[in-house]
N, C-alpha and C positions, 0 to 999 in steps of 0.2 A: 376574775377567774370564776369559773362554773365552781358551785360547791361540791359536785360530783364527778368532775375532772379529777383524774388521779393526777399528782402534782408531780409525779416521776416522769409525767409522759413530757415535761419542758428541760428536761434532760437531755445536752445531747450525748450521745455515745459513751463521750471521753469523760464527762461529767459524771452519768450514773455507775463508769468502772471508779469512779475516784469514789462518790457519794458510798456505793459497795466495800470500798477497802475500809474507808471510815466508820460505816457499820460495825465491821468486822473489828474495832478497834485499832486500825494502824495507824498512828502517828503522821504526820508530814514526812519524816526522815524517811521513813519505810515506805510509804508510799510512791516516795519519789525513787528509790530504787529500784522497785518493784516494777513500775512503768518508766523507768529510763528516765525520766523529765527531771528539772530542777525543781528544788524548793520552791522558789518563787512562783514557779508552773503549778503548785499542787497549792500553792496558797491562793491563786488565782482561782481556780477550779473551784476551791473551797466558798468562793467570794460570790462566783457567782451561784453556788447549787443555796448557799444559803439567801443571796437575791431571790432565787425563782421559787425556793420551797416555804420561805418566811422564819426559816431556821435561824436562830442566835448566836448557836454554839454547833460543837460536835454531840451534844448532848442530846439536842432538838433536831439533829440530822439521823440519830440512832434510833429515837421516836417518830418521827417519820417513817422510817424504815421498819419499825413493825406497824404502824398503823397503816399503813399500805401493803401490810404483807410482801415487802421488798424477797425478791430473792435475794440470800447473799452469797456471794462467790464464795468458795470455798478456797482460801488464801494458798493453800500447798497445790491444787490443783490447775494455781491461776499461771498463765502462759502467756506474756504480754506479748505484741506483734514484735517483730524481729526485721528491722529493714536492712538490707546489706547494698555496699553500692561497689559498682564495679571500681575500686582504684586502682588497682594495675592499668587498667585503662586510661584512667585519669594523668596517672603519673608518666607513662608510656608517653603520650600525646607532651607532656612539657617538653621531655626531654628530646624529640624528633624535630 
């Protein structure tokens, strides 16, 4: 890796909202409510931001994130994607 490559940019998307909530201090429990996912999903997430950024801990993830001058979300103002799926539809269609 470039030594002047910011190590946030091998983040994808879902990565740097999870690496942000961890900043922020949120726990695995919290976080996975917060984005809908399972533990397991946020432990994964966690596996890989400490692969890509050379982090150990969440300690070394919250050090990263000021030496990169991370923005970090602001936890009350965070608004995770909402997907809704048509099941009336869904259910309509067994039953015919």
């Amino acid at each position: 890796m470039e030594k002047n490559k910011n190590v946030l940019e091998l983040l994808t998307k879902r990565e740097l909202e999870v690496f942000n909530l961890i900043s922020n201090g949120k726990s695995t429990k919290e976080i996975s409510k917060i984005l809908n996912v399972k533990n397991n999903t946020v432990s994964t997430y966690k596996k890989h931001i400490e692969l890509k950024t050379g982090a150990k801990n969440e300690i070394e993830i919250f050090k990263i994130a000021m030496q990169n001058s991370a923005k970090l979300i602001d936890i009350n103002d965070y608004q995770p994607k909402v997907v809704s799926l048509n099941l009336d539809y869904q259910l309509e269609s067994k039953f015919y």
